[in-house]
Structure formats: C-alpha cells, structure tokens
N, C-alpha and C positions, 0 to 999 in steps of 0.2 A: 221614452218619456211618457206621461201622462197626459191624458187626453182630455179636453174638458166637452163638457155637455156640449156646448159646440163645436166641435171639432177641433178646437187650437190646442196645437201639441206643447205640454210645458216645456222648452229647452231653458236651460240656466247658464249655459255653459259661455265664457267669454270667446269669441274667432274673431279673426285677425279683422282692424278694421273700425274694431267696435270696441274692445278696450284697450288701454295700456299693459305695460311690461309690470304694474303694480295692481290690475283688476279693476279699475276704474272704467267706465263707461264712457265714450270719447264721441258717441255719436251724434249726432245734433238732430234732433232734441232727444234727449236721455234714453227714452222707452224705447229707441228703437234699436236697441241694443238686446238682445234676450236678457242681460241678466238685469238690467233694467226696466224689462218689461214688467206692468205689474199683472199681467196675464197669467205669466209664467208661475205663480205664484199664489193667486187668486182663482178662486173657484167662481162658476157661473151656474144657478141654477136652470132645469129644465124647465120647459113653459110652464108643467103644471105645477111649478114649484113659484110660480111668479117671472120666471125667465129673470132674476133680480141679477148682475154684473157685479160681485164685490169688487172686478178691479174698475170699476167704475165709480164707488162708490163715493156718495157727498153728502156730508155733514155741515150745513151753514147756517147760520141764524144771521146773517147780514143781509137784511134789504132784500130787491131782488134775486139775490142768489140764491135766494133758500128754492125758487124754484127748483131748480137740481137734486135737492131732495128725494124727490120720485122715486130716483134708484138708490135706496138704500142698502145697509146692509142683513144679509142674509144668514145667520149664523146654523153649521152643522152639528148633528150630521144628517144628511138628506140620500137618502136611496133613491137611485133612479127607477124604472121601468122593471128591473129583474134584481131588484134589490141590492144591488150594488151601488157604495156610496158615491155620488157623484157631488157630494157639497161639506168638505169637512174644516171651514174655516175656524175662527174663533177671535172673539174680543177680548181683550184684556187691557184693562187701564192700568196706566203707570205715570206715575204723578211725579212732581217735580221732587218731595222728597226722596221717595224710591232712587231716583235715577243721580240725585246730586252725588252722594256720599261714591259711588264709585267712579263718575266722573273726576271729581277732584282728586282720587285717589292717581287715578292714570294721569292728570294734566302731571301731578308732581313726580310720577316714574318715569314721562318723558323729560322733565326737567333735570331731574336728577341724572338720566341716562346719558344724556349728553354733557354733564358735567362731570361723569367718569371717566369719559372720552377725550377730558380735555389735562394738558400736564403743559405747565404745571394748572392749577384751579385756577381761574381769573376771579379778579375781586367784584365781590359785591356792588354795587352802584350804591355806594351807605345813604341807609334811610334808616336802619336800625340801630347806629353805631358803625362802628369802622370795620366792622367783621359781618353783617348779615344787614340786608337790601334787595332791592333788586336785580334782577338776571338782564344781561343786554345781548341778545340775540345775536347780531353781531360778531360776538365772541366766538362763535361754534364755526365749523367749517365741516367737521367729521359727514361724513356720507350717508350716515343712519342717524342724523341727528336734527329731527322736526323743528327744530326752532331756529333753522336756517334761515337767513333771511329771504330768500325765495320763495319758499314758503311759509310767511307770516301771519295769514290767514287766524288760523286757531290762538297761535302765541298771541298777535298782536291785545284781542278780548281779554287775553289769561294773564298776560304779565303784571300788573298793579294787583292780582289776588295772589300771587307770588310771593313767598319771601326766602332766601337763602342763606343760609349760616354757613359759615366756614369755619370748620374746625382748629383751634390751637395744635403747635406740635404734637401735642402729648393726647390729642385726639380727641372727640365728642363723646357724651354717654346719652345715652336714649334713657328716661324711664318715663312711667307712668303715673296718672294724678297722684297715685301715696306714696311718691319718689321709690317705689322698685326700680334697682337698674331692668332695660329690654333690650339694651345692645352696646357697646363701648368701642370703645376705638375706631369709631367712625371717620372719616377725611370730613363731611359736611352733610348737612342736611337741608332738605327744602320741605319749606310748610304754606300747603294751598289752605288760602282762607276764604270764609263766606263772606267776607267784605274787601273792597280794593281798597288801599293804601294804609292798608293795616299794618301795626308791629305790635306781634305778641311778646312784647317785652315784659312779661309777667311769667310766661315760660321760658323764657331762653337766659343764660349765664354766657356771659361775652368777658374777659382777660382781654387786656393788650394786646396777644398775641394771639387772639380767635377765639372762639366759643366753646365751650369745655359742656355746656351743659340743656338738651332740650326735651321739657315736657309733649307726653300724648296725650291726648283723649280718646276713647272708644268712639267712633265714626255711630252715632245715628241716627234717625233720621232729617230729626231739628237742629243737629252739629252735626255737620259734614265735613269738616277738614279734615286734611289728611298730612302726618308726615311721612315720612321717605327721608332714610340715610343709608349712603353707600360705605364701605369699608375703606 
C-alpha cells in the first residue's frame, strides 16, 4: 500500500466484517471501513505544503459552516522532502449535464434487463395506450434483477421517467430521427425520459397487437434520454 505524508497506509481492500458478499460497506459509520475510508484515497500534504487533509476536505457556503473551510483543497502534484510525489490529487467538475445522458442510459439497461428475464413479458401499466406504460416492480422476482421490490430504493425515483413498449408479434423496429432502421425484431423497448409522466407518443407506432415501431435521438447533453431494446 501507499503511504501518506502521515503515515496512514492506503488499504482499499474490502475484509470480512466491513463489507458485503456485493462490496458494500456495512460498517457503522461508513469510513470505517478501508474502502470507505476517504483516506485510503486522498492524499495529505506535508507541513510545509500547509499540512492541508484533502480527505478532510470542505466546501460550504451555508452560515456557520463555512467555518470548515480552513482545510481546503490542495491540488497535485507536490513532492515531498527528496522529491518524491507525496500529493497527486485532482479536481474535476462534472455537472449535471455530463452525468445525466449516461445515467438514464443505465436506469433503462436495468430496466430493460429485467424484462429479458421475464417470460412471458408482463404488461405495461397503460399510460401510453394498451401496449407501452409503465413497469411495476412487482413484477420481477429474477435474482439479478434491481427493480426487485426489496430493493426499491433507485426504481421507486426512476419509475414515472420510465416508459415501456411492448412489441407486436411481428416484433419492433428501432430507427432514428430520419427514420433509418437501427435495429428490428425487437421483443420491446424502454425509453427513460427527462421528465416524469411523460408519453412520447410522437415517437412510438402502437397496432392492437403491440408496438411495431420506435424513434431515437442521439443522447446530448441537453437531451438525455435514452432507449434500449432487447431482441
């Protein structure tokens, strides 16, 4: 392990005790866990570097809090004593654009993943039409399938920006805004949107018998939705 200016050794590793069989941190309170330490992780400058604690670090502009301030952060790279680096951290902002277009991408691969799982497909909760709605959690049992209801946590937020399509027999086709086919014969598809209780029913083609037909958009930063169809 690495060593920091103070002597605490970086360990990351999870031992028994302190996570789960899934890598979670189980300890109370979180840090004291190695791999929940933010120690482990963060770098500490030497005195004549300000002795600064990036894992201490605080950023607050509320009231008294801003106190805490004092230990700011200290950005690498800093050599110690014999020139070797003892501070190689880094800042990087990442804004809610950055970050949506891939989360929504994952919320609807979990969704979707667990509706591969399921045989036959269960029906929509119609808010779209009698073929595409809502996903009801509920429904899943499978073992690798997050939107169990034990674990409701992330679904419970995610489900209203959901929507689900279910394919007719003769199966779905994916294209894009200048109607190129991107994929065909699809079972169904789910489309996370940047607003809850939405129906893009200006993309999607529904038949009696299920939906034959749904538009993409290129994910960027200002449209973040995402679809996802499984075969």
């Amino acid at each position: 392990p690495i060593t920091r200016a103070d002597g605490h050794e970086q360990r990351r590793a999870c031992v028994p005790g302190e996570c789960d069989g899934g890598g979670r941190c189980i300890a109370e309170p979180a840090y004291r866990a190695a791999r929940c330490d933010p120690r482990n992780y963060l770098d500490v400058a030497p005195g004549s570097a300000g002795a600064e604690d990036n894992a201490a670090f605080v950023d607050r502009n509320d009231g008294a809090a801003r106190a805490g301030n004092r230990d700011g952060f200290i950005q690498g790279p800093i050599a110690g004593a014999h020139g070797v680096p003892v501070v190689n951290d880094r800042l990087a902002a990442v804004g809610y654009a950055d970050l949506m277009p891939r989360v929504m991408a994952r919320i609807a691969l979990e969704a979707a993943h667990c509706l591969r799982l399921s045989s036959p497909l269960p029906a929509p909760i119609a808010a779209c039409g009698a073929h595409a709605g809502r996903l009801d959690a509920a429904a899943f049992a499978g073992s690798t399938c997050n939107l169990r209801a034990e674990e409701p946590a992330w679904w419970t937020a995610w489900k209203p920006f959901i929507v689900y399509a279910r394919a007719a027999p003769a199966g779905l086709e994916v294209v894009d805004e200048e109607g190129r086919p991107l994929a065909s014969h699809r079972r169904l598809a789910v489309i996370a949107l940047q607003s809850p209780d939405q129906c893009p029913l200006e993309r999607m083609q529904c038949a009696a018998d299920g939906c034959t037909r749904i538009e993409t958009r290129p994910r960027v930063r200002g449209r973040p939705d995402a679809v996802v169809s499984i075969p």
